[in-house]
C-alpha positions in Angstrom: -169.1 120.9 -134.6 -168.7 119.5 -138.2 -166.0 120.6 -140.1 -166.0 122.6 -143.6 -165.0 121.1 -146.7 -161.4 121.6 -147.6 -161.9 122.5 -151.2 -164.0 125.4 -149.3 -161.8 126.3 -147.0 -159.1 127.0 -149.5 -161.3 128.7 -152.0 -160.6 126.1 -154.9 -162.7 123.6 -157.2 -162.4 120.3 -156.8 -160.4 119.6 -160.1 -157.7 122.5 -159.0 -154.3 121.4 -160.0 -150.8 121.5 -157.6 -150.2 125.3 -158.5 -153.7 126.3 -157.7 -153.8 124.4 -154.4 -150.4 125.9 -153.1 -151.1 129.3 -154.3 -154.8 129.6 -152.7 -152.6 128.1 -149.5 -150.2 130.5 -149.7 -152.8 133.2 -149.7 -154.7 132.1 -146.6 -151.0 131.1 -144.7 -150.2 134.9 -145.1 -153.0 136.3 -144.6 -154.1 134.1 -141.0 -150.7 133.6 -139.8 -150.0 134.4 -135.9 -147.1 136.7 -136.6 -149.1 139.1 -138.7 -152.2 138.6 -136.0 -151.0 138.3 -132.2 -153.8 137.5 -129.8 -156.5 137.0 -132.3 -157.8 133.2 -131.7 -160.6 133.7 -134.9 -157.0 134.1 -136.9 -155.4 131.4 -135.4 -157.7 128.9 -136.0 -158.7 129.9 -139.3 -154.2 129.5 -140.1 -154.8 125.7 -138.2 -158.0 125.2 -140.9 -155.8 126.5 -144.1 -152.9 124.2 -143.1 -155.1 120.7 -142.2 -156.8 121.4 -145.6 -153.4 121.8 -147.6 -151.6 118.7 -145.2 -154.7 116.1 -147.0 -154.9 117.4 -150.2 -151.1 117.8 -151.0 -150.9 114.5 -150.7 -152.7 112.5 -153.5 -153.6 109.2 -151.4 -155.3 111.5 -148.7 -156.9 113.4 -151.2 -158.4 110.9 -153.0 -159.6 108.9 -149.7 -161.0 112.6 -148.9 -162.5 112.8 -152.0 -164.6 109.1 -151.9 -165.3 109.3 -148.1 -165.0 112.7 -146.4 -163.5 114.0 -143.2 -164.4 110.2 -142.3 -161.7 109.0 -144.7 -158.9 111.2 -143.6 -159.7 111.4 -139.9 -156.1 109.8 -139.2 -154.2 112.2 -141.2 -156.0 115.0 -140.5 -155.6 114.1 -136.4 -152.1 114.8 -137.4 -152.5 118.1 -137.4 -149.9 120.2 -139.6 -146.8 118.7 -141.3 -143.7 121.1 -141.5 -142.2 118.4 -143.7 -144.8 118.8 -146.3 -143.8 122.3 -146.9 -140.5 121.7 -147.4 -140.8 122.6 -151.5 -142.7 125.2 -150.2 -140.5 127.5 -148.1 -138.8 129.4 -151.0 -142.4 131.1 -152.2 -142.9 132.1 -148.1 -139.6 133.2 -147.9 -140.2 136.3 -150.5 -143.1 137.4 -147.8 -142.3 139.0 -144.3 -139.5 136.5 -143.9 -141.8 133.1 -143.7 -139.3 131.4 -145.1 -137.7 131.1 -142.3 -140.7 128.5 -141.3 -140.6 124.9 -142.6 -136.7 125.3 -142.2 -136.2 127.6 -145.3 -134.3 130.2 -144.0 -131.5 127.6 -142.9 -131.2 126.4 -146.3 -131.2 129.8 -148.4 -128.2 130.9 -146.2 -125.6 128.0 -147.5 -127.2 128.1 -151.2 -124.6 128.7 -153.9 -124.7 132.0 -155.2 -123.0 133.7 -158.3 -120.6 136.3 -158.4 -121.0 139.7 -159.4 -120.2 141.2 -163.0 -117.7 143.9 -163.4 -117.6 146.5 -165.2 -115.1 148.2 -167.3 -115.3 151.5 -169.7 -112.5 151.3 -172.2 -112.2 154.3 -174.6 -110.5 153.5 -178.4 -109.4 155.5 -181.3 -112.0 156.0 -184.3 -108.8 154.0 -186.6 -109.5 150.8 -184.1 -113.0 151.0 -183.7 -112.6 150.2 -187.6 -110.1 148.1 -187.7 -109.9 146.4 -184.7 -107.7 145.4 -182.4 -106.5 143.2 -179.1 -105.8 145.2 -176.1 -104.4 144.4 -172.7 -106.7 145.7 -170.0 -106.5 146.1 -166.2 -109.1 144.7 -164.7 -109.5 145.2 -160.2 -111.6 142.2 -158.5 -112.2 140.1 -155.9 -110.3 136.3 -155.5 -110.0 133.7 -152.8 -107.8 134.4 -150.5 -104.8 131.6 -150.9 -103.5 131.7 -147.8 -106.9 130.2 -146.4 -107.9 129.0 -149.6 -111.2 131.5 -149.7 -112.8 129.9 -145.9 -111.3 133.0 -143.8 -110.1 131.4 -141.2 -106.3 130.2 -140.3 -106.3 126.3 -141.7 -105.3 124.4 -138.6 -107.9 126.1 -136.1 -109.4 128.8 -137.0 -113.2 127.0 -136.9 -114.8 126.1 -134.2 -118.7 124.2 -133.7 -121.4 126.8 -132.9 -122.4 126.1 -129.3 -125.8 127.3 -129.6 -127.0 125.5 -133.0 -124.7 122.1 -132.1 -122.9 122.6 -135.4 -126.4 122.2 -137.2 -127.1 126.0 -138.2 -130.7 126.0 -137.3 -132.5 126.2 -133.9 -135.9 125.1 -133.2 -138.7 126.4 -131.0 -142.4 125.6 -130.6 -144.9 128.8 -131.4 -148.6 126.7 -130.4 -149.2 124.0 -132.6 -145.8 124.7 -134.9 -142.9 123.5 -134.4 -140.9 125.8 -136.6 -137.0 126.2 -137.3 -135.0 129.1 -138.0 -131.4 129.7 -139.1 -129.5 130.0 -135.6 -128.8 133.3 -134.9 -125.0 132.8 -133.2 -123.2 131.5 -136.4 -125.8 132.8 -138.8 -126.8 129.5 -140.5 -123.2 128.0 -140.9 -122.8 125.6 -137.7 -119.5 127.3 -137.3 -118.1 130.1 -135.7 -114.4 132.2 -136.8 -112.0 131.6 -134.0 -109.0 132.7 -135.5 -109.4 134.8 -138.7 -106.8 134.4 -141.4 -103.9 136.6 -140.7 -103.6 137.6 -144.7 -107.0 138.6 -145.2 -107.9 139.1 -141.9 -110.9 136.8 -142.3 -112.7 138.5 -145.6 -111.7 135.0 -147.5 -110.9 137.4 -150.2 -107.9 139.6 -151.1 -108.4 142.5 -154.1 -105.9 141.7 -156.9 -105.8 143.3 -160.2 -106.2 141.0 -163.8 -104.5 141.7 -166.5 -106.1 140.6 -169.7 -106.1 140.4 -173.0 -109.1 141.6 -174.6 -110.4 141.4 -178.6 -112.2 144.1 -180.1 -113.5 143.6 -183.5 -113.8 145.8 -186.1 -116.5 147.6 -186.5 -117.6 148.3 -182.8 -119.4 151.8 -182.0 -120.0 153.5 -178.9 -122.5 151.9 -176.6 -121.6 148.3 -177.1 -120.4 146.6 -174.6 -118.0 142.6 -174.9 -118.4 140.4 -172.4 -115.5 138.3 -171.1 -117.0 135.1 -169.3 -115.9 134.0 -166.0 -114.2 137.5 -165.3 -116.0 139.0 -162.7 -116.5 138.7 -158.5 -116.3 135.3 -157.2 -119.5 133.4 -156.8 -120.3 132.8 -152.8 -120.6 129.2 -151.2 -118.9 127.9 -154.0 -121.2 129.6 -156.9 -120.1 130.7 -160.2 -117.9 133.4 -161.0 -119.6 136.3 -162.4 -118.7 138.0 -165.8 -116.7 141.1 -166.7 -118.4 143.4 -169.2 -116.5 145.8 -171.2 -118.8 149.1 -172.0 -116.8 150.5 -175.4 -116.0 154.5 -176.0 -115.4 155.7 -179.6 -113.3 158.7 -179.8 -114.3 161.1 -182.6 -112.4 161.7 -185.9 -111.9 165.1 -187.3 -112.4 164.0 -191.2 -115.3 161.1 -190.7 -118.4 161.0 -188.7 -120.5 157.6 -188.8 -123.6 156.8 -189.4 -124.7 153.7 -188.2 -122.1 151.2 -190.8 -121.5 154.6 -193.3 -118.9 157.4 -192.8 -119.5 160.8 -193.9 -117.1 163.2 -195.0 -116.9 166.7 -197.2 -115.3 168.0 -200.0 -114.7 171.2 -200.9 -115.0 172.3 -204.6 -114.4 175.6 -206.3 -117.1 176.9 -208.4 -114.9 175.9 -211.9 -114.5 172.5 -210.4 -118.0 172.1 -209.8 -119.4 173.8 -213.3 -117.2 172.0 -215.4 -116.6 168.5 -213.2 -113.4 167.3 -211.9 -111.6 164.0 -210.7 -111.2 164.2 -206.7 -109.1 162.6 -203.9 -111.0 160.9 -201.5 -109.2 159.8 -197.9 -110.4 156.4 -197.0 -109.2 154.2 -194.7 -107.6 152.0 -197.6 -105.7 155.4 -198.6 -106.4 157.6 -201.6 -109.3 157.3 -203.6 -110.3 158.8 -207.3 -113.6 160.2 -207.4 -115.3 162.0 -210.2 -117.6 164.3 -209.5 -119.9 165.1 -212.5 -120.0 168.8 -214.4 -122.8 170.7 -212.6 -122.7 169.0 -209.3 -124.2 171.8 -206.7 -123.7 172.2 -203.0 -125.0 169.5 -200.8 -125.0 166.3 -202.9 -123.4 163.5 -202.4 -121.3 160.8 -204.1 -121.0 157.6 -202.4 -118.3 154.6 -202.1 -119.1 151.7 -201.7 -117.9 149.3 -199.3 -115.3 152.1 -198.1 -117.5 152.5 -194.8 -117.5 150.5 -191.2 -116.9 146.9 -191.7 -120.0 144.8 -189.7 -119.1 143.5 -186.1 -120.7 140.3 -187.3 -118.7 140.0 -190.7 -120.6 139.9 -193.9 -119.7 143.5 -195.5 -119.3 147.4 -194.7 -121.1 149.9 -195.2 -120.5 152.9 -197.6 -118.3 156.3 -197.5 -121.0 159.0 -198.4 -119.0 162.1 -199.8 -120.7 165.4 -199.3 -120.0 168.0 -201.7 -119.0 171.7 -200.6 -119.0 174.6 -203.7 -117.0 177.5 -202.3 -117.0 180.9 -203.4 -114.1 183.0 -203.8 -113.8 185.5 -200.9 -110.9 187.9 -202.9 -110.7 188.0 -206.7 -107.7 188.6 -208.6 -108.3 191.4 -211.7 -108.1 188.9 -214.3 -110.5 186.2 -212.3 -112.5 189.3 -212.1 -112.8 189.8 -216.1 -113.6 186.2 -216.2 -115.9 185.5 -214.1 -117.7 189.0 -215.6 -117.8 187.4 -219.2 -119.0 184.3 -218.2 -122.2 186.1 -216.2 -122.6 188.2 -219.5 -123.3 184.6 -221.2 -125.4 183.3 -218.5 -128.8 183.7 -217.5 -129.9 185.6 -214.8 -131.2 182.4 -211.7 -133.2 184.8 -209.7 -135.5 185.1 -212.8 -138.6 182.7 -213.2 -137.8 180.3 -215.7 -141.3 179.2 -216.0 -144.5 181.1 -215.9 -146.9 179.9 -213.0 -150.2 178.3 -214.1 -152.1 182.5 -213.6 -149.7 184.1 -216.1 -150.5 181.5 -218.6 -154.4 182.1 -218.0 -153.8 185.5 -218.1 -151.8 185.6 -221.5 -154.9 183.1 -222.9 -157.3 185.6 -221.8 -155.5 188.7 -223.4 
């Protein structure tokens, strides 16, 4: 019986680069393979096929010989049958699938791999006063460290290892499944080769001990709620000798009872009798510089606003603040005195009345024309 073209048993073109070839591999290796299909020979063979068509043409000598000649120029090679070493690049993609990495040897490998630590977190609330002006403060921070008494391996120093008896000290195992000869992390010591004997008496053979950090932390001015620092190299340790993670501070602004903020702009009000705001006046403004003289023009009417500049939140990344927007309030006497009663009668004698039109509308003047 002749056997297909490889290029046709993987589903590819002739001119399909590395990625194309492993993924359309990868496809038919999941799809055929005798876990996922017990006692189905039409499966099996076609999982034999995929892997003698990916053996020649991963490699580029076989695959140009296959390419000039045929089956005739690889018939060596493909005698071979399959290759676990030629997947060995390969075991990371199978492993995120049913656990096939575990195949080629991959499994064995991920278990040792150095892996970072987690980040912390840690919610700090400040004052509205530092969140503009800054400031350094000293924070407590729980975590994770290497245990010194064993120096982070869990185990008491002079014998607390031992070899794994099953694996040999290798931390893989291998067994033959047909035609594959396939390896898997041994299942006694879990991939390490070694086995706790005697667990560290200080932290009882976690390799870690919880401790609490206390650093120093800088906020800069100008932070808001929401943000969050981060503090490099402050976090859980990283395992088999991976990096330490980071520590994250997530920031809190308390609120103020004069100022509200508005992005880089703080917001307050003023109140103004109705004198004050008929005739104008010179007002004190509370920044966070101290007093400030504002003059708020004659006629000014509930609701507008007058406007510092540069008296608002400084940026976090320098280069300015924003502005302090003042919001005028006109307040009406609840209780008048006799003679603020005379007053206040004379001046609405001289004044017109404001719930009268002072223009006509566009129909009175067509009507007055018309008349």
């Amino acid at each position: 019986m002749s056997k297909r073209d490889y290029y046709q048993i993987l589903g590819i073109d002739r001119s399909s680069g590395e990625q194309e070839l492993k993924s359309a591999y990868r496809k038919l290796a999941l799809k055929y393979h005798p876990d996922r299909n017990p006692n189905n020979p039409d499966a099996e063979e076609r999982f034999k096929e995929a892997a003698e068509a990916y053996t020649v043409l991963s490699d580029a000598e076989k695959r140009r010989a296959y390419d000039t000649y045929g089956h005739q120029g690889v018939s060596g090679a493909a005698s071979q049958g399959f290759n676990p070493d030629a997947f060995a690049d390969f075991a990371d993609i199978f492993g995120d699938f049913f656990g096939f990495g575990d195949l080629f040897g991959g499994g064995g490998r991920r278990r040792s791999r150095a892996q970072r630590g987690d980040d912390v977190r840690y919610d700090l609330e400040i004052s509205f006063e530092d969140a503009i002006r800054g400031l350094e403060v000293e924070i407590q921070v729980p975590r994770l460290e290497a245990c010194s008494s064993c120096r982070g391996s869990g185990a008491e120093n002079d014998d607390g290892w031992t070899s794994c008896s099953v694996c040999r000290g290798r931390g893989v195992v291998f067994y033959q499944q047909g035609f594959l000869s396939i390896r898997k992390p041994c299942g006694q010591c879990g991939g390490s080769g070694k086995i706790l004997r005697r667990p560290c008496r200080s932290c009882k053979g976690e390799a870690y001990v919880q401790v609490t950090r206390k650093l120093k932390v800088k906020i800069p001015a100008g932070v808001d709620t929401g943000m969050k620092m981060r503090v490099a190299g402050e976090g859980q340790p990283g395992a088999n000798g991976g990096p330490t993670g980071d520590l994250y501070v997530f920031l809190s602004v308390a609120p103020h009872n004069i100022f509200e903020r508005k992005e880089y702009d703080l917001h307050c009000s003023v109140p103004l009798n109705i004198a004050q705001a008929a005739l104008g006046a010179e007002i004190h403004v509370l920044t966070f510089e101290g007093l400030e003289t504002l003059k708020a023009p004659e006629g000014v009417q509930s609701c507008e606003t007058l406007r510092l500049r540069g008296r608002g939140v400084p940026y976090v990344n320098g280069g300015g603040r924003g502005d302090l927007v003042v919001h005028i309030e006109v307040r009406t006497p609840h209780k008048l005195t006799r003679e603020q009663r005379r007053l206040l009668e004379q001046l609405r004698a001289t004044l017109p009345e404001e719930n009268e039109p002072e223009e006509k509308t566009l129909l009175d003047k067509l009507r007055d024309y018309l008349m």
